[in-house]
C-alpha positions, 0 to 999 in steps of 0.5 A, a space after each residue: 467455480 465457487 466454494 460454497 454453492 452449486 450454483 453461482 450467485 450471479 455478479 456485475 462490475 458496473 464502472 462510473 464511465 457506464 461499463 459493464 462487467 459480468 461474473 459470478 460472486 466470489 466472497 460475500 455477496 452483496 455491494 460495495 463501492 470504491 476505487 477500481 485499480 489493478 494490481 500486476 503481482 503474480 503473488 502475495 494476494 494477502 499481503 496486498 488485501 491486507 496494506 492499509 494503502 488499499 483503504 476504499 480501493 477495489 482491487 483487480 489482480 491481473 494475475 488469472 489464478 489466485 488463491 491457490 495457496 490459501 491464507 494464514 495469520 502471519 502473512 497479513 500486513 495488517 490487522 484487517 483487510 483493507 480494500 473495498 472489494 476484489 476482482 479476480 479471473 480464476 479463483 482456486 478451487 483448491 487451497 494447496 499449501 502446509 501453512 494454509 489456514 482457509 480458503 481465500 473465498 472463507 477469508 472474504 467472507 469472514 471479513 464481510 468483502 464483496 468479490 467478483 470472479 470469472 470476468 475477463 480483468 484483462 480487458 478492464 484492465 486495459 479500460 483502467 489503463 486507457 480510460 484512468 482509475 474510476 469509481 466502480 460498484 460490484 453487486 451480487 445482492 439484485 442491484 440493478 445496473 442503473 443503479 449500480 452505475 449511479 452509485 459509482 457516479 455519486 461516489 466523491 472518490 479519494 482525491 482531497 480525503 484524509 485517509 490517513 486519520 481513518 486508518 492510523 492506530 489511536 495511540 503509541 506503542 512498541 515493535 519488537 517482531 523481526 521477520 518470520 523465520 520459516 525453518 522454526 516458523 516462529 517471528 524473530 526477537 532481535 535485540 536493540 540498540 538504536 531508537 526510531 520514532 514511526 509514524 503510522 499513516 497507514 503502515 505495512 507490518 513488514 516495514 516495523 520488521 525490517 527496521 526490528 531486524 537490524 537493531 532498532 526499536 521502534 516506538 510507532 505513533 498516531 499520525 497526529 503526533 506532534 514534532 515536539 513529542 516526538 523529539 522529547 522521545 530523544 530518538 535516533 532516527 525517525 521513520 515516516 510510513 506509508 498509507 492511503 488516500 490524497 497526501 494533499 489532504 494530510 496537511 497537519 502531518 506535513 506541518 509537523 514534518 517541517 518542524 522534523 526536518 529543522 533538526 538534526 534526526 535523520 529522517 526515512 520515508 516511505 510511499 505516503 511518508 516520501 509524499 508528505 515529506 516531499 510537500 514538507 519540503 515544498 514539492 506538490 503531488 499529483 493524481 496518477 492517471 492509473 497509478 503504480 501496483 504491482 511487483 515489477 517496478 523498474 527504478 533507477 537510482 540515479 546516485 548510482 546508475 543501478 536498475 532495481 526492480 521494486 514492488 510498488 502500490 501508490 495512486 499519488 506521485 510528487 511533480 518534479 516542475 519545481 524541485 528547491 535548490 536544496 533537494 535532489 532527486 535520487 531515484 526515476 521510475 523507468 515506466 513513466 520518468 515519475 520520481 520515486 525518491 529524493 534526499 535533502 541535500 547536507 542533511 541525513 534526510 532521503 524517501 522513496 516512493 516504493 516499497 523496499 520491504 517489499 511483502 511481496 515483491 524483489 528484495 532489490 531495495 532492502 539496502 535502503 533499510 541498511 542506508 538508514 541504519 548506517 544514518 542512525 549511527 
């Protein structure tokens, strides 16, 4: 099964809890450790490899065959990738696909990624469902399982880290790629005429594209900017991105989303941002037992009563026990009754927890772009 040996390099999972899963490696050898969770999307592995979310996760796909179309430039959602490690069933053994540039087993280990394939994901996908998301250690350089499950112990985990400040970019620049077009395989320049101040907490290309798309401009700044450089940019709308790690842990952008929220910009937020403008608005979060990935969310949005199916990647969601007066949950999950929006109640403030730019995932949730649009107006 591997790309590059006649015989595979033998490889283990070792879980903090003390199980063990045995494969061969896939990617580079050697070990990582990280927070093991699964993803259920059946495509769009680059993409997801490549969502600074992941930051110091360990993916498992659910999906058995991945990697058969290969990978390319364009498709990443980011400069790197992000995650920590991957766990697969069956890797391609054949990269089938006109826009393929190299394998994805080449992709990993160009980017030094520890992987592990041939290992049954369906039972530890189970395990994660049942026993929660935990620490995990893959090893293909002659760790021993001791040692590995050690590791996976001592590891301090995602709760109560800013990954946000980790993965940010340093300094403020200019969107102004729209969406790919596949016919002239070349990124759309739409024209702008409208303004949005981004923040990065960790933000997903096609989101920048999106909002591109429709007319906007998009200034994209560090996650520590403050309100007051921000509202002396003047702009229309501001956008508040997704990203990594505990929102509790984000305290200082939540101090400058309270300041936001006095004025009169409309205001979007997505994933982290829909957590940290929760917590500005005086909500907690919480730690999910396995947490929400995959392309086949189902969500209502209770301003409507209409079901869309919506691509989602989060660990952390916002309590719902003590909801002000002055905000209103507009959107439920229909797996777990979790919130998965909100708006703020005579102000052009809203957020959703999941992922309307989808990359990959349903397009169901695209009007909410075009609900910002309108807002900016």
């Amino acid at each position: 099964m591997s790309h590059t040996a006649t015989t595979p390099t033998p490889a283990f999972l070792a879980l903090a809890d003390g199980r063990i899963f045995h494969g061969i490696a896939f990617g580079s050898t050697g070990n990582t450790v990280g927070e093991v969770c699964f993803n259920t999307s059946m495509t769009g592995y680059q993409e997801i490899l490549t969502d600074p979310s992941y930051t110091e996760q360990i993916i498992t796909f659910t999906y058995p065959h991945i990697g058969n179309v290969g990978v390319n430039e364009v498709d990443e959602e980011s400069d790197k990738i992000s995650v920590r490690g991957l766990i697969v069933r069956a890797p391609a053994r054949i990269t089938s696909n006109y826009r393929a540039e190299q394998s994805l087993e080449a992709y990993l280990q160009a980017a030094n990624i520890v992987g592990i394939a041939d290992i049954d994901t369906r039972a530890l996908t189970r395990h994660l469902r049942d026993n929660g998301a935990q620490t995990g250690v893959i090893a293909s350089d002659g760790m021993s399982e001791e040692e590995a499950v050690k590791q996976a112990k001592a590891w301090e985990g995602l709760e109560g880290k800013d990954l946000v400040g980790q993965v940010s970019r340093k300094s403020s620049d200019t969107w102004r790629q729209g969406t790919y077009n596949l016919d002239n395989a070349v990124f759309t320049s739409p024209t702008s005429s409208k303004h949005v101040v981004a923040y990065d907490f960790g933000c997903k290309n096609n989101i920048f594209r999106k909002l591109t798309d429709r007319g906007i401009k998009v200034t994209v700044v560090p996650a520590n900017t403050s309100a007051q450089e921000v509202l002396d940019m003047n702009p229309d709308g501001i956008f508040l991105s997704n990203g990594p790690g505990d929102p509790a842990a984000v305290g200082y952008a939540v101090e400058t989303i309270k300041t936001l929220i006095e004025h009169d910009t409309p205001i979007f937020g997505i994933c982290m941002g829909h957590q940290l403008l929760s917590q500005a608005l005086g909500l907690k979060t919480f730690k999910l037992k396995f947490g929400h990935r995959g392309g086949n969310h189902p969500v209502k949005d209770l301003t409507t009563g209409k079901v869309e199916i919506t691509s989602q990647n989060h660990g952390f969601a916002v309590a719902d026990d003590d909801v002000p007066a002055h905000v209103e949950i507009t959107h439920r999950s229909l797996f777990d009754n979790t919130v998965e929006g909100l708006k703020v109640k005579n102000k052009a403030i809203f957020s959703v927890q999941y992922h309307p730019e989808a990359s990959p995932g349903p397009q169901d949730a695209d009007y909410l772009f075009d609900r910002f649009n309108e807002l900016l107006k």
